[in-house]
C-alpha positions in Angstrom: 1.5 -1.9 -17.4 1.3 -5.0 -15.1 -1.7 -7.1 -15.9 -4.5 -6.1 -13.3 -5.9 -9.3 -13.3 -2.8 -11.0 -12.1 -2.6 -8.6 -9.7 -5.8 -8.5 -7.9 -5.3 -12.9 -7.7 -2.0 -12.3 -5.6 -3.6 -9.6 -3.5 -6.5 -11.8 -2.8 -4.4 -14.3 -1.6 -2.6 -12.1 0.9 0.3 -10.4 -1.3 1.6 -7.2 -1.4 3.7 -6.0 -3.7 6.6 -5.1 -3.2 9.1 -3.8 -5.7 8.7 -2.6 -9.5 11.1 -2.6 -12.2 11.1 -3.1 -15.9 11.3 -6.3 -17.6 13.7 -7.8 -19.5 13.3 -8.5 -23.1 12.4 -12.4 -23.8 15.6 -14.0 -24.7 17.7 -11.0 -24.5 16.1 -9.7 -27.6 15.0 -6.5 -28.3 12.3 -6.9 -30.8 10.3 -9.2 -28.4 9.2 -6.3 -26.4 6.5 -3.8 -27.3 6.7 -1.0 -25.0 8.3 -0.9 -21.6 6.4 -3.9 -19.7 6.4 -3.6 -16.0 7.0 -6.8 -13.7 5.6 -6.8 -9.9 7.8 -8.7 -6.9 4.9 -9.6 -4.5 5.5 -10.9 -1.0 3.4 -12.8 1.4 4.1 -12.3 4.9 3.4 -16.0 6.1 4.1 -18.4 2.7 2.9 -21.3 4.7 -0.5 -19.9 4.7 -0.1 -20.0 0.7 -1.2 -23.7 0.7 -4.1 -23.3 3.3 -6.3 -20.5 0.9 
């Protein structure tokens, strides 16, 4: 699961995600994951507006 809370600050600044894939383990070591963690690619369509919100 990706962390909701995270995700609703990106979308209030205009991003949308965009892809969804699973995340790599910390150091390339197994034991450093619990579960199957999710990571989010989020896109803005203008970044110059980034610095202006």
């Amino acid at each position: 699961m990706v962390g909701i809370a995270p995700q609703a600050f990106y979308v209030a600044h205009g991003g949308t995600p965009v892809e969804r894939a699973h995340a790599g383990e910390p150091g390339g070591v197994p034991g450093r994951l619990n579960g199957r963690p999710a990571k989010l690619r989020m896109a803005w369509p203008h970044a110059r507006d980034l610095g202006r919100r």
